[in-house]
C-alpha positions as CSV (number, residue, x, y, z in Angstrom):
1,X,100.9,324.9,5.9
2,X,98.9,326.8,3.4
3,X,96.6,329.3,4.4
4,X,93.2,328.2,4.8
5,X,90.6,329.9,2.3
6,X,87.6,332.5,4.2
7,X,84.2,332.7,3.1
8,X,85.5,335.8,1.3
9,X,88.1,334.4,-0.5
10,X,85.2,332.2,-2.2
11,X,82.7,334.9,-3.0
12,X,86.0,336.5,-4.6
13,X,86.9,334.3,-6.7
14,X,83.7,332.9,-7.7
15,X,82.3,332.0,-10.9
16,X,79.0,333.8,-10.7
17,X,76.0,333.0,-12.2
18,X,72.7,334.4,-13.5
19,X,69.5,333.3,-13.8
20,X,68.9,330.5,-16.9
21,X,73.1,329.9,-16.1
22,X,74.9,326.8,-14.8
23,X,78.3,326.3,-14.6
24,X,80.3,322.7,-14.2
25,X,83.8,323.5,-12.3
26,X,86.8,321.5,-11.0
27,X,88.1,324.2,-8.8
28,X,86.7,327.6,-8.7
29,X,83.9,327.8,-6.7
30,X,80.5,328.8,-8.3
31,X,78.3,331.2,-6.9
32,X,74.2,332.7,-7.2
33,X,72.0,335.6,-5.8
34,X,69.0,334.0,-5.3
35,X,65.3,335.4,-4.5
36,X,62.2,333.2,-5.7
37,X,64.6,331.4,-8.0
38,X,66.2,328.0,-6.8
39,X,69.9,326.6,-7.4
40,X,70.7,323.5,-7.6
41,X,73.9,322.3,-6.8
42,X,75.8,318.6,-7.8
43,X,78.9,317.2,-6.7
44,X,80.6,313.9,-7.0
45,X,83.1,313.7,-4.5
46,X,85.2,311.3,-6.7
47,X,86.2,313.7,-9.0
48,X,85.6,316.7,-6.8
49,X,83.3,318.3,-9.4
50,X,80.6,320.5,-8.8
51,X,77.8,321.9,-10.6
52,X,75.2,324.9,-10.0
53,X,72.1,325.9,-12.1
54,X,69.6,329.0,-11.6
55,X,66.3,328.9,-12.8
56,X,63.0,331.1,-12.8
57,X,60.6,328.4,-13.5
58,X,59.4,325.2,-12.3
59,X,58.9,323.9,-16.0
60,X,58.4,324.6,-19.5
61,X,55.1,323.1,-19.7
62,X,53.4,325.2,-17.1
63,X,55.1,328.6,-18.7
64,X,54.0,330.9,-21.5
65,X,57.3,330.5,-22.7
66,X,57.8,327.8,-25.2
67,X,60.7,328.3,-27.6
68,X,62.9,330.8,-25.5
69,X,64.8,331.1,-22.2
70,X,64.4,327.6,-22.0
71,X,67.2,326.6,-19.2
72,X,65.3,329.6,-16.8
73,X,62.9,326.7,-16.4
74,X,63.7,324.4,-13.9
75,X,62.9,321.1,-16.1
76,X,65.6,321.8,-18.8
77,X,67.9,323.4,-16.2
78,X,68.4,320.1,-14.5
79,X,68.8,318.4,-17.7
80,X,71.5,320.7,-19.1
81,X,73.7,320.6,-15.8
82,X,73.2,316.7,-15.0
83,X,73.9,316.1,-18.8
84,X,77.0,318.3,-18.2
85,X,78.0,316.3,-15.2
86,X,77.8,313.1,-17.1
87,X,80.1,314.5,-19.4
88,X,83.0,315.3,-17.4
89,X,83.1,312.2,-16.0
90,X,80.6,311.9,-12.9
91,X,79.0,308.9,-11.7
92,X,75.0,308.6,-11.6
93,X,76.4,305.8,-8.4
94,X,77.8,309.2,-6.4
95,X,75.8,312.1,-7.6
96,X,74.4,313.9,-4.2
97,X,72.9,317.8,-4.8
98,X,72.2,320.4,-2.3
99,X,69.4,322.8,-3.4
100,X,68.5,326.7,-1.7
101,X,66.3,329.4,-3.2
102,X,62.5,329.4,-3.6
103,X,62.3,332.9,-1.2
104,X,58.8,334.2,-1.1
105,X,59.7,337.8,-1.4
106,X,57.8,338.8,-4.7
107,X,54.0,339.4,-4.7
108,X,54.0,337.1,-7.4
109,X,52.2,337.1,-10.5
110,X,52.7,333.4,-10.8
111,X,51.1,332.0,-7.4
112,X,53.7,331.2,-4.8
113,X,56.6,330.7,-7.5
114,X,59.4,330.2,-5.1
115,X,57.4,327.5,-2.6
116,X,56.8,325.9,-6.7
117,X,60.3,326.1,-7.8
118,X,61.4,324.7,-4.4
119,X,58.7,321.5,-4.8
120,X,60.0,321.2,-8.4
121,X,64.0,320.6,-7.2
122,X,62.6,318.0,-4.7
123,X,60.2,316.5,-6.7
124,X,62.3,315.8,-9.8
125,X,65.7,315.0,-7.3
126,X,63.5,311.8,-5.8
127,X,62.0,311.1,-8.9
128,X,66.0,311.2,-10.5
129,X,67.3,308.9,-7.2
130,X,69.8,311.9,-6.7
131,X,70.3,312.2,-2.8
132,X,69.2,316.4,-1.7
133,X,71.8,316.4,1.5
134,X,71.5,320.0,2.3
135,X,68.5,322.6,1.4
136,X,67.3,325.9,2.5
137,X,64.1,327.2,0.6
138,X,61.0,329.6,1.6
139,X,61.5,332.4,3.9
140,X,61.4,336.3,3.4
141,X,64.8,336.6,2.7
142,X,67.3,336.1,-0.6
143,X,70.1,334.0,-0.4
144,X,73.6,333.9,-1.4
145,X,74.8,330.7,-2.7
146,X,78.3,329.7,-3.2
147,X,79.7,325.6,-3.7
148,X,83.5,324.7,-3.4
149,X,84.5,322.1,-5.7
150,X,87.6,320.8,-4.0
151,X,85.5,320.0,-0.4
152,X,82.0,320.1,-2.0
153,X,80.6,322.5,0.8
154,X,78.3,324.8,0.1
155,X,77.4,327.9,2.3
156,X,74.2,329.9,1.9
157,X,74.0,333.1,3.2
158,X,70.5,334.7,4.0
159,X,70.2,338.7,3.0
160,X,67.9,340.9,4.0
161,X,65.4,342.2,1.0
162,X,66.6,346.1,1.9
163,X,70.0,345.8,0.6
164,X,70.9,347.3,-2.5
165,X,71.9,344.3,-4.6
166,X,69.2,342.1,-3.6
167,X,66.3,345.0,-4.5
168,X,67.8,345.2,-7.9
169,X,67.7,341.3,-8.2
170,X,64.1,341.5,-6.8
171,X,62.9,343.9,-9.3
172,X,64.6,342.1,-12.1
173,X,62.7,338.8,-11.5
174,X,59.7,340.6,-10.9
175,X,60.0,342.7,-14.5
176,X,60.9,338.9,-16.3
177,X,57.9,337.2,-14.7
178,X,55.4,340.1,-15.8
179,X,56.7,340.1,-19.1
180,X,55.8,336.0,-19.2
181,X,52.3,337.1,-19.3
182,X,52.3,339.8,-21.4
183,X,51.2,337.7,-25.1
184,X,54.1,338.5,-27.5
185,X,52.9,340.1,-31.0
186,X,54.1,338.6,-34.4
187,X,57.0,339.7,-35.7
188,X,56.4,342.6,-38.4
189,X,57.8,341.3,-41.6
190,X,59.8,343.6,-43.7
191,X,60.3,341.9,-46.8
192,X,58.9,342.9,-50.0
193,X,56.1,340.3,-51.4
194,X,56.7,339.1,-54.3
195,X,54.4,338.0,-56.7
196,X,54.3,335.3,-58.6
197,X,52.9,334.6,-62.2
C-alpha cells in the first residue's frame, strides 16, 4: 500500500504562485499566500486537472492600470486560466472551482478590496454557470491555499497576520496598491530630434 501523502508533503512539493500567476497542473499540487487577494481554483475531475490563479484586482476597468499587470486583475485572470483549462482538454459540462482569499487585513487604499475581489469571483463564477463548491473569503486572517490535482481537494489554511511571511506579503500588497494611485510620468525620451528639411 503506498504511503498516503500529509498536508506537508503538498505544501513541499507545490507549485507556488504569486500574485498576477496561475498555473494549470496534472499532478503537482499548486499552492498561494493569500491576504486581500483571491484564488481561484478549477478542476475537472475527468481529467483530474486543476487550475489556480491570484489576483490583486477585481477588474481592469475599475483600476488605474490599463496596459500593465493585466492578469493581477481578477477579470483577465479568470480568462487566462479558464482559457488554459479549455486547452488541455477540460469540459465547460464538468468545470466546478473553489475560491478563498479576499482577507480584510489591509487599511486599504482601495475601499474594502478583499470583500470586492471576493464579490468579483462569485459574481463572474454565476454569471460563467461554473459551480463555486467550496469558498472561504473575509476575515482578519491570510490564508494558505494549496489544490491536489489527482483528488481535486483543496485545503486552506488560515494564518495569523503576526507571522513573518504573511507581514511581508501584507506589506507587499499594500506597497503595489499605493503605487496604483500614484499617476505614472511620461517616459523621458532620449533620442536625438532630428530635423527635417
Amino acid at each position: 500500500m503506498p504511503p498516503t501523502t500529509t498536508g506537508k508533503d503538498f505544501e513541499r512539493l507545490a507549485l507556488n504562485i504569486n500574485p498576477g500567476g496561475w498555473s494549470v497542473q496534472t499532478e503537482r499540487p499548486i499552492a498561494t499566500l493569500l491576504g486581500s487577494c483571491v484564488a481561484v481554483c478549477f478542476y475537472d475531475p475527468k481529467l483530474k486537472l486543476a487550475g489556480m490563479n491570484h489576483f490583486l484586482l477585481p477588474s481592469r476597468a475599475s483600476s488605474k492600470m490599463q496596459d500593465e499587470d493585466v492578469v493581477l486583475n481578477g477579470d483577465y485572470a479568470m480568462e487566462v486560466l479558464r482559457n488554459a483549462m479549455y486547452a488541455r482538454g477540460a469540459s465547460p459540462a464538468r468545470l466546478i472551482a473553489k475560491a478563498f482569499g479576499g482577507g480584510n487585513i489591509v487599511n486599504s487604499i482601495q475601499m474594502a478590496i478583499g470583500a470586492r475581489n471576493a464579490e468579483f469571483a462569485k459574481e463572474w463564477l454565476e454569471r460563467e454557470k461554473v459551480p463555486l463548491v467550496a469558498s472561504d473569503f473575509g476575515g482578519a486572517w491570510s490564508r494558505k491555499v494549496i489544490i491536489d490535482p489527482v483528488s481535486g481537494d483543496a485545503f486552506c489554511r488560515r494564518n495569523p497576520i503576526n507571522q513573518p511571511d504573511v507581514v511581508a506579503m501584507v506589506k507587499a500588497e499594500s506597497d503595489y496598491e499605493k503605487s496604483l494611485n500614484v499617476p505614472k510620468k511620461p517616459a523621458m525620451s532620449t533620442e536625438k530630434k532630428i530635423e527635417l528639411f
